[in-house]
C-alpha positions as CSV (number, residue, x, y, z in Angstrom):
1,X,13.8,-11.4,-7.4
2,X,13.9,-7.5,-8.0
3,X,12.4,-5.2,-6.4
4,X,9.2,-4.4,-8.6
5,X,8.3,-8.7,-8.4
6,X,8.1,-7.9,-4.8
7,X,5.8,-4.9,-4.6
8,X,3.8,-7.0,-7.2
9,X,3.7,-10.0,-4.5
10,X,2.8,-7.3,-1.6
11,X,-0.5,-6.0,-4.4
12,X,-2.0,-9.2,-5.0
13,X,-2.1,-9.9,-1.5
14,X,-3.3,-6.8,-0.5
15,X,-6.0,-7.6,-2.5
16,X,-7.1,-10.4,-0.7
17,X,-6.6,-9.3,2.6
18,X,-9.8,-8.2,4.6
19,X,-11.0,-7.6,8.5
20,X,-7.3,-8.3,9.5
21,X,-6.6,-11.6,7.2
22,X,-5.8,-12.4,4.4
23,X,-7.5,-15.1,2.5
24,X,-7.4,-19.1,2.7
25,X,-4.2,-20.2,0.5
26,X,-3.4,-16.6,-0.1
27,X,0.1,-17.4,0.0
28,X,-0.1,-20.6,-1.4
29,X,-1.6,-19.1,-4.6
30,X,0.7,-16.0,-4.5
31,X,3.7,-18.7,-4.8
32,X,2.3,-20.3,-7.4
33,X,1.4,-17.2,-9.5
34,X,5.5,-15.7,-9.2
35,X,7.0,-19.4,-9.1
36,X,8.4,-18.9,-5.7
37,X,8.6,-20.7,-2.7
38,X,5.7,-20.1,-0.1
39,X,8.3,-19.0,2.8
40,X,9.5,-16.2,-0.1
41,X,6.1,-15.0,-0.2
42,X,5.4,-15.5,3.8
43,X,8.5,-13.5,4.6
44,X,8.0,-10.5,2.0
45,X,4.6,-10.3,3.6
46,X,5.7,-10.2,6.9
47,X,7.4,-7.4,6.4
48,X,4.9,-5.4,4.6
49,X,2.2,-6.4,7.5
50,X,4.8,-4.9,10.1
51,X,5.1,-1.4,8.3
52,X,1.1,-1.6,8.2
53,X,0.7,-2.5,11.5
54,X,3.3,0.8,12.6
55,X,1.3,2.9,10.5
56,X,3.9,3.3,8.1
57,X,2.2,4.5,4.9
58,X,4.8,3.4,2.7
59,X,6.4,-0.1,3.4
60,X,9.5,-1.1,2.1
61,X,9.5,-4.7,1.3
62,X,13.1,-3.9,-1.0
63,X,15.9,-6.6,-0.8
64,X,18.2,-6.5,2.0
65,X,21.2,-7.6,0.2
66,X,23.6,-5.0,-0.6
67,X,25.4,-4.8,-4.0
C-alpha cells in the first residue's frame, strides 16, 4: 500500500467523522472501497486519531517499514 492510498484512507474517513466518532461501518466501508482488510483500515486510523488527539496538525500515517 503506498503512502498516497493511506492519506486517501485517512480523507474519506475524516469525512465521516463528527462530534468525536466516526460513522456506523465507517471502516467497514472504507475496507471495501481500497480492498483492504478492516484491521488495515482500523490501524492506519488509529494512528491518525492519535496525532489529532496530540494536536498534531499534520499526522503522519506513512509506512513504518524501512527500504
Amino acid at each position: 500500500m503506498t503512502n498516497e492510498q493511506r492519506q486517501a484512507i485517512v480523507h474519506s474517513l475524516i469525512l465521516q467523522y463528527s462530534e468525536g466518532k466516526s460513522k456506523k461501518n465507517a471502516i467497514s466501508d472504507a475496507a471495501a472501497t481500497f480492498n483492504v482488510h478492516q484491521k488495515t483500515i482500523s490501524v492506519i486510523w488509529n494512528r491518525a486519531k492519535a496525532a489529532f488527539d496530540s494536536n498534531d496538525m499534520v499526522c503522519n500515517v506513512d509506512s513504518l517499514k524501512k527500504g
